[in-house]
C-alpha positions as CSV (number, residue, x, y, z in Angstrom):
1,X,-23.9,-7.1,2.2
2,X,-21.7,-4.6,4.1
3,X,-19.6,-5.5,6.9
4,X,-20.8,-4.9,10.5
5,X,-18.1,-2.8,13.0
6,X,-17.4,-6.0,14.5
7,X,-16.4,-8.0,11.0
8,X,-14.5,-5.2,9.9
9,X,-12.6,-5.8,12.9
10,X,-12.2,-8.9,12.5
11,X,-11.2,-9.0,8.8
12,X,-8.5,-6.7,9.9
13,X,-7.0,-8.6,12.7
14,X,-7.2,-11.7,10.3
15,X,-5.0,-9.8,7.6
16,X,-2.9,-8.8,10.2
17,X,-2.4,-12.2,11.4
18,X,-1.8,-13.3,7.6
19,X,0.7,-10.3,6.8
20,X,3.0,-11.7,10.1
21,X,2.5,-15.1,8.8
22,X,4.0,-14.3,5.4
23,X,6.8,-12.5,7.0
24,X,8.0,-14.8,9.0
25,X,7.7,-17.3,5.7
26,X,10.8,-15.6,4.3
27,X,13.2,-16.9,7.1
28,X,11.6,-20.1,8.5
29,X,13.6,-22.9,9.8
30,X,13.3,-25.7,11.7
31,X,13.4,-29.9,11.5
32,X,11.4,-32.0,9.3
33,X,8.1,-32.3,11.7
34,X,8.2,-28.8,13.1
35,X,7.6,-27.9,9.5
36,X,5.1,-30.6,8.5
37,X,3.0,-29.4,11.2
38,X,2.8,-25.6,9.9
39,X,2.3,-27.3,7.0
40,X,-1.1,-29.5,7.9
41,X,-2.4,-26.3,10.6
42,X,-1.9,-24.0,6.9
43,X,-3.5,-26.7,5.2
44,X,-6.5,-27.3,7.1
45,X,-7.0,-23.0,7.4
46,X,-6.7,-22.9,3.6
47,X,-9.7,-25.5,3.1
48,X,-11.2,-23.6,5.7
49,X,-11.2,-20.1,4.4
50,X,-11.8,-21.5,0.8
51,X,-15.2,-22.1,1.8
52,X,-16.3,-18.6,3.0
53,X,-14.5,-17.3,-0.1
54,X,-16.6,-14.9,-2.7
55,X,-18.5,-13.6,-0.2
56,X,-16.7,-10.3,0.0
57,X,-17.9,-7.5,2.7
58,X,-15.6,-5.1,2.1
59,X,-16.1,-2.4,-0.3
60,X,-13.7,-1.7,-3.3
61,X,-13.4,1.7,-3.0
62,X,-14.1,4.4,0.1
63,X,-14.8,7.7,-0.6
64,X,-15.4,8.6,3.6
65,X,-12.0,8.0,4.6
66,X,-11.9,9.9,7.7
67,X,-8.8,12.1,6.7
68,X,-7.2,8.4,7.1
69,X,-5.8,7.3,3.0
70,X,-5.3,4.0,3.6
71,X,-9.3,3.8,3.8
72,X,-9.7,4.8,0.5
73,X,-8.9,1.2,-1.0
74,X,-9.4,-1.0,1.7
75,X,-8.2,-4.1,-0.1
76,X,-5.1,-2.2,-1.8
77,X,-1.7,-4.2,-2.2
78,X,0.0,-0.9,-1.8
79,X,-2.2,0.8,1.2
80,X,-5.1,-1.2,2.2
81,X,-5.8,-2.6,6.2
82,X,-7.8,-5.6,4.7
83,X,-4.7,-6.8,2.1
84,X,-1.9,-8.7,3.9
85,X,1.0,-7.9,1.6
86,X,0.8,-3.9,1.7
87,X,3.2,-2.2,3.9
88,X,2.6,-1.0,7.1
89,X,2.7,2.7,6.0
90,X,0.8,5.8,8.1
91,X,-0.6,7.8,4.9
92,X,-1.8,11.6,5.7
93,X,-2.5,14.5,4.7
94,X,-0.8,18.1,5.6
95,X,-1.9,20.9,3.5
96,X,-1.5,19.8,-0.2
97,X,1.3,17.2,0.2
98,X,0.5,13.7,1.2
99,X,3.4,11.7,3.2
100,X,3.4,8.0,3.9
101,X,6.1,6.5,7.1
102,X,6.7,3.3,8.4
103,X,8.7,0.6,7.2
104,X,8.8,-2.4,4.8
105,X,9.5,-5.8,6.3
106,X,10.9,-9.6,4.6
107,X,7.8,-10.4,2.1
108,X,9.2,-6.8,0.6
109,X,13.1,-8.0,-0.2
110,X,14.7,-7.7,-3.2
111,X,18.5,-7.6,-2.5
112,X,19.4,-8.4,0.9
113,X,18.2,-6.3,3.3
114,X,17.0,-3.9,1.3
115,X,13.2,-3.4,-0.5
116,X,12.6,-4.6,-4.0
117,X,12.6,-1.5,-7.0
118,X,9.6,-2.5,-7.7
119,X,7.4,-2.4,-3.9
120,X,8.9,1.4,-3.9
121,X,7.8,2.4,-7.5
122,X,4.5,0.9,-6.6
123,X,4.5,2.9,-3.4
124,X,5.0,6.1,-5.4
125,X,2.6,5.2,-7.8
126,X,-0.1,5.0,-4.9
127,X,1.1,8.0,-2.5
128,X,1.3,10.4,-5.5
129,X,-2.2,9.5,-7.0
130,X,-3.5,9.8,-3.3
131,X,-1.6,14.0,-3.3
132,X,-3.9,14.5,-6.6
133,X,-6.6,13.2,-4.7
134,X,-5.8,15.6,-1.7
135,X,-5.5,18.7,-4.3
136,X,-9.0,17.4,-5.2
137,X,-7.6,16.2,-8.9
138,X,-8.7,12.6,-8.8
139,X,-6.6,10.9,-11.7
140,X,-4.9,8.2,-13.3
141,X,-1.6,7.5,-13.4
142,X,-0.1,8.0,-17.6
143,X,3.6,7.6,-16.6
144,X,5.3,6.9,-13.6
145,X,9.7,7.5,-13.3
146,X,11.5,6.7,-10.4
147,X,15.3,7.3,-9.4
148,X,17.0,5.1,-7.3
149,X,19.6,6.6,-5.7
150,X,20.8,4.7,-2.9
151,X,19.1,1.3,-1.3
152,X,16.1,1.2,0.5
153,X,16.4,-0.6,3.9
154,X,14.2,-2.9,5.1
155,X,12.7,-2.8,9.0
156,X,13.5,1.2,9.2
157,X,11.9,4.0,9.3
158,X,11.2,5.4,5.5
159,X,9.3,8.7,5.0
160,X,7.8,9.3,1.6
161,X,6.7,13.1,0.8
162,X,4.6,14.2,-2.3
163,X,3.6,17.4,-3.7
164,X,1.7,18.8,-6.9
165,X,4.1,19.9,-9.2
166,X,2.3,21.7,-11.8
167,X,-1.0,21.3,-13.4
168,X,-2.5,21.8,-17.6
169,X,-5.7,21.7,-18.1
170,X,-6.4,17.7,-17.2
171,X,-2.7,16.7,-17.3
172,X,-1.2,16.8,-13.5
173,X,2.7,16.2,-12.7
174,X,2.9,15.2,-9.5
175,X,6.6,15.0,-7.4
176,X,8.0,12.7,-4.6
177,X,10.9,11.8,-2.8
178,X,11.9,9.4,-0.2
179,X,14.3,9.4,2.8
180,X,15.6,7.4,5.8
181,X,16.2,10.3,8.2
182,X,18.3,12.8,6.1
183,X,19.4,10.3,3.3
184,X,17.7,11.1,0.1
185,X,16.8,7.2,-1.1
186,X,14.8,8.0,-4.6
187,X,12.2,10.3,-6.3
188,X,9.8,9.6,-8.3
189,X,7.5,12.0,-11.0
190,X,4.1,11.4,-12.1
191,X,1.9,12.4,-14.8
192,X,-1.6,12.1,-14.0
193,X,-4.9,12.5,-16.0
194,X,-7.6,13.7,-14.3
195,X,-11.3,11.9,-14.4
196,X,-13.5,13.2,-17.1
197,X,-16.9,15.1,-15.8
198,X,-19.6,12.5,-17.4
199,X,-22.2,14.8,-19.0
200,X,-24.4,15.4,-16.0
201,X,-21.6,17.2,-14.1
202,X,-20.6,14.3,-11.7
C-alpha cells in the first residue's frame, strides 16, 4: 500500500527527528541518570517502532521526481528524505550538470572536524549517476576515483558540481568536483554503463 500525503509527511518529519537524534549521539554528555533516561525513552521507541516494522509505504525507486533528485530514491543513504543518515544536500538540476549544496554534520566525521573519505566518495558516486540521469543516460556506476585534495569541513557550506564528460557507445565518463566557496576540496571521475534496452524497446 502507498503512502497517503499525510504519512509521507509524517515519515519525513520522523526521519528528520531520527537524523538530529543521531547527531547529537556523537557528542552527548551528561551524569549517570540523565543518560539512563535517554536510554529507557530510546528503548521503549525501539520496541515501539519494531512492531510497525516491514510494513514499508514508501517506494524504492521514483521516477516523477518533480525536477527535485533527492525524490528519486526516497530511502537513499546518500540522498533520500525518508533515510536519517543521508546528508542534508539540495540536489538540482541546471542544464546538463547536476549540483548538490548543503553541509555534512557529526554522524559524517572521520578526522576531527572534517567528513569521512568515504561519505564524500559515496556522495560522488550518487551526484554523478544522478548528471547521467539528467543527460538521460540512466547507468551504473563500473568505476568510481576520487582525489582528495584538501579536508572536507564539517557544518559548512560544500557545493558539489558534475558534468558529462564524454560518452562511447554505452560507456559514460562522468566528472565532478567539490568546493567550500573557492577552495577546490576533491574531484572525482566516473565511468558509467548505461541500462541495456530489454528487447521490446523499454
Amino acid at each position: 500500500m502507498a503512502a497517503s500525503d499525510q504519512q509521507r509527511q509524517q515519515l519525513r518529519h520522523i526521519s528528520a527527528q531520527l537524523s538530529e537524534i543521531l547527531d547529537s549521539s556523537q557528542t552527548l554528555g551528561g551524569s549517570d541518570d540523565q543518560l539512563a533516561e535517554i536510554e529507557a525513552a530510546l528503548s521503549a521507541l525501539s520496541t515501539k517502532m519494531a512492531t510497525l516494522r516491514d510494513r514499508k509505504l514508501l517506494e524504492f525507486y521514483n521516477p516523477d521526481f518533480a525536477g527535485d533528485f533527492r525524490n528519486i530514491l526516497p530511502c537513499s543513504p546518500i540522498s533520500g528524505y525518508f533515510n536519517p543518515i543521508a546528508p542534508d544536500l539540495r540536489i538540482w538540476q541546471e542544464q546538463d550538470r547536476v549540483y548538490a549544496e548543503g553541509s555534512f554534520g557529526k554522524i559524517h566525521e572521520g578526522p576531527p572536524d572534517c567528513v569521512h573519505g568515504g561519505i564524500i566518495s559515496a556522495v560522488y558516486d550518487q551526484v554523478l549517476a544522478f548528471a547521467a540521469l539528467a543527460n538521460e543516460l540512466p547507468s551504473m556506476t563500473a568505476s568510481l576515483t576520487v582525489k582528495y585534495r584538501k579536508p572536507t569541513p564539517l557544518l559548512k557550506p560544500i557545493r558539489f558540481s558534475t558534468w558529462l564528460e564524454k560518452r562511447k557507445d554505452r560507456h559514460i565518463i562522468i566528472k565532478g568536483e567539490c568546493h567550500s566557496g573557492d577552495m577546490l576540496l576533491s574531484s572525482a571521475e566516473g565511468l558509467f554503463i548505461m541500462y541495456k534496452k530489454n528487447s521490446t524497446g523499454n
